[in-house]
N, C-alpha and C positions, 0 to 999 in steps of 0.2 A: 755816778752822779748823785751830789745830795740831795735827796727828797723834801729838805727845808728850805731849797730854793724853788726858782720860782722857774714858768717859761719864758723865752725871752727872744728877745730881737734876734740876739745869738745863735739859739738853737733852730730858729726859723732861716737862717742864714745858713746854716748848714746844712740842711734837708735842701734849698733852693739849688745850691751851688751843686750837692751832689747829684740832682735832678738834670742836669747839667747832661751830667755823660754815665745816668743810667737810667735805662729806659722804664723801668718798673716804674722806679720812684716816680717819674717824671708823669705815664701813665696813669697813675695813682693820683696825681695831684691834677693830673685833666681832670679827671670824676668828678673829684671833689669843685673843683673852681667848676665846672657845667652845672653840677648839684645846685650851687649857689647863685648862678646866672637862671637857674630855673623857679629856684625858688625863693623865699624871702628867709632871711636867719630869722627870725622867731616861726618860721614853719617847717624847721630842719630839728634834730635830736640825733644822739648816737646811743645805741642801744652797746651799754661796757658797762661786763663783769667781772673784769679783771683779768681775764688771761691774755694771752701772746698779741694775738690776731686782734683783737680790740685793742689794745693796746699802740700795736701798731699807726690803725686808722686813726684815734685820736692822736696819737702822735702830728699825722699829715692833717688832719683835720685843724690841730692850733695850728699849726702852720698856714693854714688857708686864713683862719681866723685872726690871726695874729696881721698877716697881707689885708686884709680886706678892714680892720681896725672893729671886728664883732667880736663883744665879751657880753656876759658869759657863756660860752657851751652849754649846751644842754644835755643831759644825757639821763637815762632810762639805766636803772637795774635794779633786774629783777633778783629779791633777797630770796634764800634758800634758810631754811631753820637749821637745814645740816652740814651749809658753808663753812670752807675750811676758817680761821681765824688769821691766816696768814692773807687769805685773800679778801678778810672786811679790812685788814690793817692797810692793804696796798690799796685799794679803792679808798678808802680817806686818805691816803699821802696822796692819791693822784689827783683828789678831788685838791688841795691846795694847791700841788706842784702845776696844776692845769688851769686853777682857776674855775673847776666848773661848779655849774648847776645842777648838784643831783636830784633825783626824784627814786624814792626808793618802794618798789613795788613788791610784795611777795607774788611768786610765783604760782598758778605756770604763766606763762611767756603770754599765753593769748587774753587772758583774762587782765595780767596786767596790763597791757597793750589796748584795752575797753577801759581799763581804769585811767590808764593817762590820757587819754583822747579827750574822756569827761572834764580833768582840769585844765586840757591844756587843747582846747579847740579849734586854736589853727595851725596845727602840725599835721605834716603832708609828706617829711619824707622823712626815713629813717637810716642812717648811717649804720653798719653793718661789717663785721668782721671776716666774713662768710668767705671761705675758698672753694673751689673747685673741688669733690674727692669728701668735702665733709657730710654728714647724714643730711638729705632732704634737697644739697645743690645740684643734682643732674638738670634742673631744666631752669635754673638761675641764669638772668643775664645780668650787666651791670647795671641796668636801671630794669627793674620785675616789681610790678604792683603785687600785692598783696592777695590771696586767693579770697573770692568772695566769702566767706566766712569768717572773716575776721577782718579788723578793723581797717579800712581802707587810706593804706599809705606806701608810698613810694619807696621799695626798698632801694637801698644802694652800697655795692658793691668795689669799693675802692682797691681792694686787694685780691679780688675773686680768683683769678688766673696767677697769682702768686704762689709760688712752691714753699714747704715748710723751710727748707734753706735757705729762700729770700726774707722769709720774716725773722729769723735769727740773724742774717748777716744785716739789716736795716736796724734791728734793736741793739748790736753790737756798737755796731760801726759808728752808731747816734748815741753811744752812751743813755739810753731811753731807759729809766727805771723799767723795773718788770715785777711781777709777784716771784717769793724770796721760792716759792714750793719749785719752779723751774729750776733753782740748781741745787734740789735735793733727790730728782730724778722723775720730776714729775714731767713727760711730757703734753698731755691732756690733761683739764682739769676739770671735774664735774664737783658733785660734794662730796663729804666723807665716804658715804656708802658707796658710794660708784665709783672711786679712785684710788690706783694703788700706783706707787713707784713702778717705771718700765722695765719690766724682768731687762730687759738687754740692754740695762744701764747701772747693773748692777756694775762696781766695781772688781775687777777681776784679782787686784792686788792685795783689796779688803774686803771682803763678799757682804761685810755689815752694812758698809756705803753704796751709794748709788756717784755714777756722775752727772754733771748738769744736765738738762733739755741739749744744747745746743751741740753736743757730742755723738747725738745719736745719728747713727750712719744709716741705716736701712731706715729710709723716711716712709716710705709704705709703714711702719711699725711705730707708728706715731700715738695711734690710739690703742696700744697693745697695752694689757693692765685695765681697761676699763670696761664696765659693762655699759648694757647697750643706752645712749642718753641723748638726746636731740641736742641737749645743749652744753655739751661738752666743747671747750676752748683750749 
């Protein structure tokens, strides 16, 4: 998909239809329309960095936005000094190709999340990439407030119980841009320092290659290649 196009009625038509006759998607898009019946769009945001899993949910998120006639998205991310460059270039193509709202906070996570609360006072729930299996979700449900320590808002989990197979075969199958480091063998991505290509994507033909994300067969081994990062995508 060209990234100098835009989202569109289209692509919202096809996420609907295929919603259709599978259940994930379809699930995914409950969340999010209850999300929206609970709250008001200017007290909702999605917390995207650029990788898979985020990606995904704004994906279903215009989607919802796109049905419901609410522009623009909001969304929260949090800047890293030692971000890859592949993934400030995809988060401004998504920011056109989506139409959104960014707010761009350095990190960490909790502090920016105090900083955006201060400009943006009536946000209440936060959109989220979060699966099942990733650092910190054992006791995540799809709608989980926020541990008192930190700024009080509604997490929500549109993809939570998604397996990494579902999020590759949904970003496929949707023709969905993605960050370009996915098909150079990145399957997690944190910044520079915490990320390396997934030894078991190395290419077996040309040992100097790696192949894409969406190759890798032993999904347990997803975040292999990286040291340890809360916020690894």
């Amino acid at each position: 998909m060209n990234l100098k196009q835009k989202f569109s009625t289209i692509q919202m038509n096809v996420v609907l239809e295929n919603s259709k006759s599978e259940a994930d998607i379809k699930c995914a898009l409950d969340i999010l329309n209850e999300c929206y019946e609970r709250y008001n769009p200017n007290e909702i945001f999605i917390s995207f960095n650029g990788g898979k899993d985020c990606t995904v949910v704004l994906h279903l998120a215009a989607t919802v936005a796109k049905m419901r006639n609410i522009s623009p998205l909001l969304c929260l991310y949090v800047t890293d000094d030692c971000s890859f460059p592949e993934v400030e270039f995809f988060v401004e193509s998504a920011r056109h190709y989506y139409g959104l709202d960014i707010i761009r906070v350095k990190k960490p996570i909790q502090s920016a999340l105090f900083t955006l609360l201060e400009k943006k006072r009536d946000l209440k729930a936060v959109l989220m990439g979060t699966r099942k299996g990733d650092p910190g979700s054992e006791n995540l449900q799809v709608f989980t407030p926020t541990d008192s320590d930190w700024p009080q808002l509604m997490r929500v989990n549109p993809i939570l119980h998604w397996s990494y197979s579902q999020v590759w075969k949904f970003l496929l199958k949707h023709n969905i841009p993605y960050c370009s480091l996915y098909d150079q063998g990145y399957t997690s991505i944190g910044n520079r320092n915490t990320t390396i290509r997934n030894p078991l994507l190395r290419n077996p033909e040309n040992p100097s290659t790696y192949l894409p994300a969406y190759l890798l067969t032993d999904k347990s081994a997803e975040r292999d290649g990286r040291e340890h990062d809360k916020n690894n995508v």
